[in-house]
N, C-alpha and C positions, 0 to 999 in steps of 0.2 A: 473279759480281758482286762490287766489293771496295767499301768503306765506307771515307773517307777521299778523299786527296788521288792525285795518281798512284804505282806502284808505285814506293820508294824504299826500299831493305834500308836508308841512311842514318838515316831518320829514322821517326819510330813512327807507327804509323797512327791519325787523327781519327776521331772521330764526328762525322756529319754528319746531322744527323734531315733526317727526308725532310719533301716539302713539302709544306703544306696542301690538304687538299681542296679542289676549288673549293666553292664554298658552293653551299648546296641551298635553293630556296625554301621556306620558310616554313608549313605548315600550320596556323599557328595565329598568332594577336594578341595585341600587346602587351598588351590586355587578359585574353586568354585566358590568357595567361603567367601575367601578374598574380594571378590565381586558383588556379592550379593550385597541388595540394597536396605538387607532387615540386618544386616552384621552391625554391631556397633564401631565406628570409624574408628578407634584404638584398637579394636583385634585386625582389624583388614590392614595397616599400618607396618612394613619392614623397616626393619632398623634400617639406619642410612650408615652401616660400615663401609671405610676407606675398601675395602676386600673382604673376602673369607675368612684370610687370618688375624683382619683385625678384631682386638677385645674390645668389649662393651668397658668405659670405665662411670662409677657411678658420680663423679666429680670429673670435671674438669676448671681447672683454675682461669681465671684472665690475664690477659698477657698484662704484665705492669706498665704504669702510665708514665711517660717522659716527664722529668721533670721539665724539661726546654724543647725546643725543636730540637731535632738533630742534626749534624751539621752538615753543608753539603759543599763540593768544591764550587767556588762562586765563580760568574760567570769572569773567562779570561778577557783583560783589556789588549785591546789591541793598537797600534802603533797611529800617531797621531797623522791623520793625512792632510793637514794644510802642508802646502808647497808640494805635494808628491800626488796631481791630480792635474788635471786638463777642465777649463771651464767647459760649461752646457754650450756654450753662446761660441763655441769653434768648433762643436760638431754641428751644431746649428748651420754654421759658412760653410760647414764640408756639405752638409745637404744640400742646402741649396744648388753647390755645384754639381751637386753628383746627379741632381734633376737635367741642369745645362748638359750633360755629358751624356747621359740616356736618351736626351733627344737631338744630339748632334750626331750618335753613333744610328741611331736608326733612320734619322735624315742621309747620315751619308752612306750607311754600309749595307744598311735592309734589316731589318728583323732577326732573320733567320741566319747568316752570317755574323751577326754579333752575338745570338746568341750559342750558334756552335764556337766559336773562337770566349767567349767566356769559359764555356766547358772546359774549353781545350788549358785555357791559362789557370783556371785554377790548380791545375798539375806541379807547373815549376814553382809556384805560389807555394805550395804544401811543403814540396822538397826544402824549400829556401825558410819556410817556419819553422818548420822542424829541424833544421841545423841550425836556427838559433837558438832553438830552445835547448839544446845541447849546450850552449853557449853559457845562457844563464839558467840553467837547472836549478841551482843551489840558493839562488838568490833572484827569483824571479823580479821584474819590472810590474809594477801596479797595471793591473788588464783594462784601465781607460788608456795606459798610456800605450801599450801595446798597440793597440782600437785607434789611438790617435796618430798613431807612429804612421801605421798600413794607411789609413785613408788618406793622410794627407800627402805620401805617395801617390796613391791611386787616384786623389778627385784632386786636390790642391794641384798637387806642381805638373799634374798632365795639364790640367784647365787652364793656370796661367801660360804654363808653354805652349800651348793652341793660341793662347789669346796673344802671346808676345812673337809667334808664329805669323798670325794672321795680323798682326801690326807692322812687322816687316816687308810683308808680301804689298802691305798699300803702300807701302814709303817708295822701298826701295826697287819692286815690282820680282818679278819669279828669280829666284837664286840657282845655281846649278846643283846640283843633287850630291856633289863632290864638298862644298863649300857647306852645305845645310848638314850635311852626314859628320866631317870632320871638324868644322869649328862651330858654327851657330848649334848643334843638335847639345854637344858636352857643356858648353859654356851657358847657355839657357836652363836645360836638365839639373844641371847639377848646381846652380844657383837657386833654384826652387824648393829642391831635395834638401841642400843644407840647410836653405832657412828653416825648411820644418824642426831640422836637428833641433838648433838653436831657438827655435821657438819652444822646444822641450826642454830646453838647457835654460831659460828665461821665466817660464811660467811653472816649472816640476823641479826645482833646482836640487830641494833634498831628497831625489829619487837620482840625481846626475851623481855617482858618485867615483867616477875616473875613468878611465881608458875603454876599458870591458864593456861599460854601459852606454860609452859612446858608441864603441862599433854595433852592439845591439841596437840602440834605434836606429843610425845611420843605415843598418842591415834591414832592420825593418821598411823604412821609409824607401828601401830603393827596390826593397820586394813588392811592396805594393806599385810601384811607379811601371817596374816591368809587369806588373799584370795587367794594368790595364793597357801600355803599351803590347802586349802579346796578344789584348784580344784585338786591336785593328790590325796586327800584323797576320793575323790568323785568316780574319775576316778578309783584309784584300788576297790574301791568296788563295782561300776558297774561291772567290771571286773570279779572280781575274786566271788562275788556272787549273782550279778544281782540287780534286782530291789528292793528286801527283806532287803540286805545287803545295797546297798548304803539308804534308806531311815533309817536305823537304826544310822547311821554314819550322815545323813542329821542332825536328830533329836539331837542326843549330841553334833552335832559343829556347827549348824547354831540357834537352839533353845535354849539350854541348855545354850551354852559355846560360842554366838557370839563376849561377850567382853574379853573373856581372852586373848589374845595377847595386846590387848587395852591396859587391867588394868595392864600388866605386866610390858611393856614398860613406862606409864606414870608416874611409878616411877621411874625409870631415869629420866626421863622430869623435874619430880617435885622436885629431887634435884638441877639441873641444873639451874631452872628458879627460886629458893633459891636465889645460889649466883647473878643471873644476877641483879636481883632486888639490889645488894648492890655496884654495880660497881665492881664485881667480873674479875679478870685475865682470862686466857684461860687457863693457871694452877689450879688455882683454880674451876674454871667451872667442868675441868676433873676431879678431885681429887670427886668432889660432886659428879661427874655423875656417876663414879666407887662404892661410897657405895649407890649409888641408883640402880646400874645395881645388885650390891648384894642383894638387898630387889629382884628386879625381879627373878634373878638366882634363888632363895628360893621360890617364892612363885612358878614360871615356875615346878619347878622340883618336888611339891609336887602334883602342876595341874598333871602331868604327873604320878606320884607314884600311885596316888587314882586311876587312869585308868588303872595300870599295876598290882600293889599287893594290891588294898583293894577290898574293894565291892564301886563299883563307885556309886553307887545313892546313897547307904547310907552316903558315907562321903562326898558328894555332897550337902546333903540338912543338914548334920552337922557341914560343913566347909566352904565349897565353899560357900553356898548363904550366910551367915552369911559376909563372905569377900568383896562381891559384894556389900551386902548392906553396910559395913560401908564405901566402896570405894565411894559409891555415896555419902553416909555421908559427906563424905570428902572433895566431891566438893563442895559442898551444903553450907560447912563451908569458905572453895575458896571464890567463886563467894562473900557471904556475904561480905568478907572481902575487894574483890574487890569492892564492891559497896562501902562501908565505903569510902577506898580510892580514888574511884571517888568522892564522896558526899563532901570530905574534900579539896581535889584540886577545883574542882568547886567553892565550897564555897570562894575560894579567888578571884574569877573572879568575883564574884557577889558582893565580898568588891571591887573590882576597878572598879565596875558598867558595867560587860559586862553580865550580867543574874542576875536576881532578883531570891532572897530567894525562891518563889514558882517554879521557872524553875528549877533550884537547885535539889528543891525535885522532878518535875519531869521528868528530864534527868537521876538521880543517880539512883532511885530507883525502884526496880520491879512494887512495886504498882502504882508512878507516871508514871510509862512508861506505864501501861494498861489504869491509866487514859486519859493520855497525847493523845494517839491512839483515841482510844472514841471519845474524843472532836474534834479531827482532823478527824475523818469520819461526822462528823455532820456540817461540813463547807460544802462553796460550791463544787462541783467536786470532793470531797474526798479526804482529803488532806494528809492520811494517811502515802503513802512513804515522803513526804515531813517532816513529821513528823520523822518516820523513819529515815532519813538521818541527821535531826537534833539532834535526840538522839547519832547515831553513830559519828556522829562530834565530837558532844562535850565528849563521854566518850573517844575517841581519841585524843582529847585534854586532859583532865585530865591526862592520859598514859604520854603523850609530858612533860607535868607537873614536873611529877613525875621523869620522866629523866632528865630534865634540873635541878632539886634540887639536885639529886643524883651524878650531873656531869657528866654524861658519854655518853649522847650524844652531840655532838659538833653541830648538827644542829637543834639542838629543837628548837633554835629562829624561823629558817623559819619556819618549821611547825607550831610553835604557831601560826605567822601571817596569814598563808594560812587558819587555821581552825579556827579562830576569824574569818576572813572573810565570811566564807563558812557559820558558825552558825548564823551570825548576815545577812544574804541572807535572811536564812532559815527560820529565826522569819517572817523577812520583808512577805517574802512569805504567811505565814501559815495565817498573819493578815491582808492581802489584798483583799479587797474586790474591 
């Protein structure tokens, strides 16, 4: 046999490889392959395609290299809080009382009675925060002062009124329950209750910014005052006649009569946050706060008279609801006028082009804020609190506004700057798609 082409002494002999096997079926699968431990690891190896239909390509490029970082929105500044805060060292005095008060109530009521009458009072407690936070929705109050509104209601002006209580009781020896109920109960109460106001109107002064914010801590301050006053009241009628007697007592001070310490108290508020609105002294603040704690003394003491010498449900639904309602009235007429005063402050940001006319109306006004929501749940992802946050900006801005006209806050610049910033995010935001 010769290897090569045909014999030719001319020219040199080829190699010619001989020819393939034919092929042999298969004893074993591609999977089988795949496995085995003599396969060379490039044939046992699947492509890693995204799916089926994706193509194999033999280049793939690199993504291009930034020339800089790129850019990202930077973190929003927010509004300066010296003067719109409550020291450490007053919740501190609140503690310590609220230790005094824990252990006078289980010295004098038992355990077990004070704690079903907490249960019970935290009830009107909720009612009475919750319609204030209707109150100030739009423009919340900073949550220490909230924090410090409630407790020093609750542990402050209860604690001194025990203690200016039980300082009467040695002088002048036992009072009749007529005399303690209609004079000594409203004139101690509600000398305690306003100092708190005024102690927020002295130490948070550019968080006090007129009327509205008055009756809110005032509101605050006398909701906490009735809670803790609801749970002895709770607890002596567990007490003293069981389950019959406290629900009778539940019914007139958590149903009937949840906002009356509210509404008493935020007449003081409301004169206080009077003068605040006009760059008012600390003299002058007190002076206002005095003939507002006299509207409360009056109306405290008449609350209390109708329970003690009338027929209480009659002059309840002759007097009482008639007061309540035009108390709401009253806010009703607030809030308006607040909104005005945001609408008119606004309205000059939207003459130096940072909000147009229809933002305007709706940041300011009730009906554009329901609009404004609406439209912002029918974007993508729902863009609701974003919304939100931009109506609160900006009617905190109009507030800053309105101080910086008035003179009397010295840092309204920075806050302006902070909440331009923050509102002009907030659009960017809501219009991005």
């Amino acid at each position: 046999m010769t290897f090569g082409g045909p014999s030719d002494p001319q020219q040199p002999a080829r190699y010619t490889p001989p020819s393939a096997p034919p092929a042999q079926p298969s004893a074993y699968s591609a999977a089988q392959y795949a496995q085995s431990p003599y396969l060379p690891p490039s044939f046992g190896r699947q492509p890693g395609y995204a799916s089926a239909l994706a193509q194999p390509t033999p280049y793939t490029p690199p993504a291009p290299v930034a020339p800089s970082p790129a850019e990202s929105l930077p973190a929003l500044p927010v509004p300066n809080k010296k003067g719109r805060t409550i020291s450490l060292w007053l919740f501190g005095f609140l503690g310590f009382l609220l230790l005094a008060l824990i252990g006078y109530f289980g010295w004098a009521l038992g355990p077990t009675a004070s704690v079903v009458g907490l249960v019970l009072a935290l009830i009107p407690l909720t009612i009475v925060f919750l319609g204030v936070r209707m109150i100030d929705r739009w423009e919340p109050e900073p949550k220490r002062l909230v924090a410090f509104a409630i407790a020093w209601g609750a542990v402050a002006a209860v604690g001194l009124t025990l203690l200016v209580d039980i300082g009467l009781t040695m002088l002048l020896g036992i009072r009749s329950e007529e005399f303690s109920a209609v004079i000594q109960a409203p004139i101690v109460e509600e000398f305690w209750k306003g100092l708190g106001v005024f102690l927020i109107f002295l130490l948070a002064r550019r968080s006090f910014d007129g009327p509205v914010d008055g009756v809110v801590y005032g509101a605050l301050v006398g909701a906490g005052f009735a809670f803790t006053e609801n749970i002895q009241y709770f607890a002596i009628s567990l007490i003293e006649g069981g389950g019959e007697q406290l629900g009778v007592t539940f019914i007139v001070r958590a149903v009937l009569s949840p906002f009356a310490h509210a509404m008493f108290t935020s007449l003081t508020g409301f004169a206080i946050g009077l003068v605040a609105r006009r760059h008012a002294s600390a003299g002058a603040a007190a002076g206002a706060g005095l003939l507002g704690m006299v509207g409360a003394i009056l109306l405290h003491g008449l609350w209390n008279g109708s329970a003690t010498f009338a027929d209480f449900f009659g002059l309840y639904f002759t007097l009482q609801v008639p007061l309540f309602i035009g108390f709401i009235l009253g806010i009703i007429a607030l809030r308006r006028e607040e909104a005005r005063l945001t609408r008119a402050r606004l309205a000059e940001y939207a003459a130096a082009g940072w909000f147009t006319p229809e933002e305007v109306t709706m940041l300011a006004t009730p009906a554009g804020r329901k609009v404004g929501l609406a439209w912002a749940a029918q974007l993508r992802g729902d863009r609701r609190p974003l919304m939100r946050e931009f109506i609160k900006d900006a009617t905190a801005l109009a507030a800053v506004r309105q101080r910086a006209i008035t003179g009397r806050d010295p840092l309204a610049v920075e806050d302006e700057r902070a909440l331009l910033i923050r509102t002009r995010a907030a659009r960017a935001a809501l219009l991005a798609y």
